[in-house]
N, C-alpha and C positions, 0 to 999 in steps of 0.2 A: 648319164642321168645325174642329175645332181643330191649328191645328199643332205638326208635334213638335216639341221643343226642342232646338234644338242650342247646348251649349257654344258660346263663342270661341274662335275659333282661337289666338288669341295663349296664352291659360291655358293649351287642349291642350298645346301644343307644350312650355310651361315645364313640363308636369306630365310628361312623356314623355320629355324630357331631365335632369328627376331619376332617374325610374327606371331611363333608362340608367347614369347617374352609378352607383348606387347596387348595378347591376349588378357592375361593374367595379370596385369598390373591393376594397381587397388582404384579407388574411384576416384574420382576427381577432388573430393571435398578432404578426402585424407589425403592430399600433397597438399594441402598448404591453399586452397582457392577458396574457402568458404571465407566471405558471403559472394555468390553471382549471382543473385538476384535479390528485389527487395525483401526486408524485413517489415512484417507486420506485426505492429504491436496494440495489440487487443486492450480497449480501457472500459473494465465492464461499469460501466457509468455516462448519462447522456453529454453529447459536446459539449462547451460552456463552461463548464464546471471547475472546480479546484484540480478535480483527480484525472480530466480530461488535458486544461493545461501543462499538467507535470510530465502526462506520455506524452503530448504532443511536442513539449521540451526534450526531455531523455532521446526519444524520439529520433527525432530528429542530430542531435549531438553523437549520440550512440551509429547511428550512418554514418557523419564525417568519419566518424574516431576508423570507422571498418572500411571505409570508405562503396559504401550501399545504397540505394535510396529506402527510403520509410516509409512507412505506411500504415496509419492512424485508423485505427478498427472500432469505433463505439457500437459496444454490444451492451444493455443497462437489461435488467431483470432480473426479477428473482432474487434480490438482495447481494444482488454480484454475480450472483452462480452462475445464470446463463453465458457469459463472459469467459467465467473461469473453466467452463463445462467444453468450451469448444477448442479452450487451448488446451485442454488434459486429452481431448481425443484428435487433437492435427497433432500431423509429421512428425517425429521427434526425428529431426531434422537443423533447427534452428533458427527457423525461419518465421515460426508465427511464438511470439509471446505473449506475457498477460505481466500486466501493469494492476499486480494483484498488492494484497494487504489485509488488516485487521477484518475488515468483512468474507473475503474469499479464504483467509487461511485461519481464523479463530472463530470468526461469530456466527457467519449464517449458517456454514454446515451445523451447528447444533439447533438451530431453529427452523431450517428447512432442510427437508430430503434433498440432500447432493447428489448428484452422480458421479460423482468422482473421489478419491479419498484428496482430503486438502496434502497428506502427511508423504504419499506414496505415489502420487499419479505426476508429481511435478517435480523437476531439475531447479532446486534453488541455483539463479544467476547472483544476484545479492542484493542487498540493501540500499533502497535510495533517502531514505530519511522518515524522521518520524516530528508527528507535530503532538506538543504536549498539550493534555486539558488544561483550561482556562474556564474559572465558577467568572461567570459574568451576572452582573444584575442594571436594571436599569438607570437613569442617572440621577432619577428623583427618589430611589427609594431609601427606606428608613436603616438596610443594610448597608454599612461599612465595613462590614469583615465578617469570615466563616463563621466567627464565633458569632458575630449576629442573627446569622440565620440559622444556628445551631441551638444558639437559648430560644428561638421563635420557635425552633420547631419542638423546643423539649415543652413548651409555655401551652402550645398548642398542638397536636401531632396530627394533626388532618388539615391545621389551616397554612401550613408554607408548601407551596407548588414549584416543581422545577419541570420545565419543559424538556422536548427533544427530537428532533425529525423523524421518529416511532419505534416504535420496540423492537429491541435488539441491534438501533443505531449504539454506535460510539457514546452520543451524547447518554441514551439511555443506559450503557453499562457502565458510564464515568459514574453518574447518579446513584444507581446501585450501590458500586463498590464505596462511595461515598458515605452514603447513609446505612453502609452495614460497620464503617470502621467510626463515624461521630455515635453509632449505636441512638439514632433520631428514627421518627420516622417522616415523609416525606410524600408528597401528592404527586405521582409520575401524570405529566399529561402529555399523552403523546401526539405527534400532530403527524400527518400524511406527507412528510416530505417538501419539498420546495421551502419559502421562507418565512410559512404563516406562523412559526415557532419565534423567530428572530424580531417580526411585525409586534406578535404580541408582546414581548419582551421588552421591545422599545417601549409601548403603549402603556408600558407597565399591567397591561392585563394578567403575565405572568411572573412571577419576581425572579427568579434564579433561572441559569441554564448553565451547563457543564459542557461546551461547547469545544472544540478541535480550535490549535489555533489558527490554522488553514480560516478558519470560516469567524473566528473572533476578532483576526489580527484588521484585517478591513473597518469593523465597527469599532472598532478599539482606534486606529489611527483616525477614521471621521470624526470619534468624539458622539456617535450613536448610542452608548454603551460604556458602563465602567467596571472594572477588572476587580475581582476579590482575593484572588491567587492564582498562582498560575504550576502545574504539575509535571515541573520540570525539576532536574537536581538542584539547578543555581536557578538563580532568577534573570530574568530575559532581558538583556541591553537594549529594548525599545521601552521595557515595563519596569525599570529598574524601581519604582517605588511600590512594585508588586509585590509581596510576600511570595516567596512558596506555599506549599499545602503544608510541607515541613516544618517551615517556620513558622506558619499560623497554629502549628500544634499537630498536624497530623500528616506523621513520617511514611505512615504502612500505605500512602496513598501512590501508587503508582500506575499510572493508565496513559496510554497514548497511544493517538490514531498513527500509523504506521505503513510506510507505501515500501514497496519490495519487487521485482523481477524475478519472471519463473517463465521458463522453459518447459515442454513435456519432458515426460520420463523417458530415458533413457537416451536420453540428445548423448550423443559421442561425445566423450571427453574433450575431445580437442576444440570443438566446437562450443561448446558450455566455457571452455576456459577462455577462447577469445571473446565472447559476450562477454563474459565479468571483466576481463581486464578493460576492454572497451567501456563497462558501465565505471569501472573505477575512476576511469582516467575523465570522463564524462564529467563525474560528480568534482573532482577537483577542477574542475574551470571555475575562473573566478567569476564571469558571469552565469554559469550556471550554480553556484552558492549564492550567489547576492540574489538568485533568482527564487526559490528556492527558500530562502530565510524571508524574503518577501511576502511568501508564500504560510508564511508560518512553519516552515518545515525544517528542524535541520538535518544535513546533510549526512548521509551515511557514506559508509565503507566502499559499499558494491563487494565486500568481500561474500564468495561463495558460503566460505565452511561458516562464516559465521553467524548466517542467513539459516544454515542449516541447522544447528546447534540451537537457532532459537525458538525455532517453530514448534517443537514438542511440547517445549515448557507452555509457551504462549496459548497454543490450543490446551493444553488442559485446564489453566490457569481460567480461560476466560469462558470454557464452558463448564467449571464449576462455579462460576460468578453464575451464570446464564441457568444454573439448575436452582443455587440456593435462593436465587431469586423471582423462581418459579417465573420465569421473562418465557411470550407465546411471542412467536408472528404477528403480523397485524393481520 
């Protein structure tokens, strides 16, 4: 009769402490594999747009750098929140982000119920640039400089109007903080979005807007529109016969719309770190800066911690602008 065969024991046991090994080993994303599949980057704002072309740029650059495909999410309501609301509750994983800033991380949560904390629900990845205010007024009007519409508004104080794509936009907390540091006062009129604010402004129906340079720099290169200062440190090498807000006299002015990348909470370290150095590396491409400052935007860091460090100040800063200026929703 033939007998069975049995293995040695010494193999079994080495074959049986592999597959325990093999058991136990960490997950795929902690050896070194993230990204395997695309990344979604969420721009809570509709296609078209300023804030759309930037993710769709980053975007896209941000995949070569990891070598990933992309994937371009417009999510628009609620003054950014709905956007920002979906990436604080996806995967903290590193796969769906938000193509957030000055509206998801300082202004709307204080003017609409969030559900999310801007402070604690998200993984600063970093900084992709910020575009300074620019007081633009139309080409025929009787202002040549802040100080123009600063004696009109002392001369008159209910008849100088500055426009703004509505309450608790960018353009409306430039305006504010404006007229609380020239100590004027000033006729906010707010418009519903789209470009019926920029229509009248040409038409001169409304004199002043304190506009993002993202959305001035276009009317400003057509020759739509002319520049009264612009609220940057230096003065900007397309506007070089610009003033500052600084040099027009008024230093304590510092406001700018600001775009930034965020991850949910608790994304793995390791994970969050190869995003940031990917967005760093991003942002030094010499076509995406000349893209970019095209944009009105300059270019930031992509540094994490520094992203981090500034979020606190910024949300306090810009919702006690948003309280002492008694600013509603629309």
């Amino acid at each position: 009769m033939t007998k069975p065969h049995h293995l040695p024991r010494r193999p079994l046991l080495a074959a049986l402490a592999t597959l325990a090994l093999a058991g136990a080993m960490p997950p795929a994303h902690a050896q070194g594999s993230f990204p395997n599949k695309p990344i979604t980057f969420v721009v809570p704002y509709p296609a078209g747009g300023a804030n759309d072309m930037l993710g769709r740029m980053i975007g896209q650059k941000m995949g070569d750098a990891l070598g990933a495909a992309n994937i371009v999410d417009n999510r628009p309501g609620a003054g950014a929140l709905l956007g920002a609301g979906i990436v604080a509750r996806a995967p903290a994983d590193g796969y769906t982000l938000l193509v957030g800033g000055l509206a998801t991380h300082a202004a709307s949560p204080h003017l609409i119920k969030a559900d999310y904390d801007p402070l604690k629900d998200f993984e600063p990845i970093g900084m992709i640039g910020r575009a300074p205010i620019i007081a633009i007024t139309y080409n025929d009007s009787p202002y040549k400089s802040l100080k123009d519409v600063v004696d009109a508004a002392r001369k008159d104080p209910q008849g100088v109007m500055y426009g703004s794509s509505g309450n608790g936009s960018p353009l409306h907390l430039a305006g504010e903080l404006f007229v609380s540091i020239a100590k004027v006062q000033m006729t906010h009129v707010p418009y519903k979005g789209g470009n019926a604010h920029i229509i009248d402004l040409i038409g001169g129906r409304v004199p002043v807007i304190f506009d993002t340079a993202t959305n001035s720099m276009p009317l400003l290169r057509s020759g739509k529109v002319r520049a009264l200062a612009v609220g940057a440190p230096a003065r900007l090498p397309e506007l070089a016969n610009v003033p500052t807000f600084a040099e027009a006299g008024y230093p304590q002015f510092e406001f700018s719309a600001w775009y930034a990348l965020f991850a949910p909470a608790r994304t793995p370290a390791d994970v969050s770190t190869k995003l940031s150095a990917a967005l760093a590396k991003t942002l030094k491409l010499p076509d995406v800066a000349t893209k970019l400052r095209d944009l009105g935007v300059t270019p930031g860091s992509g540094d994490a911690g520094e992203l981090r460090a500034f979020l606190p100040g910024e949300y306090q800063r810009v919702g006690e602008l948003i309280k002492a200026a008694k600013i509603k929703a629309d």
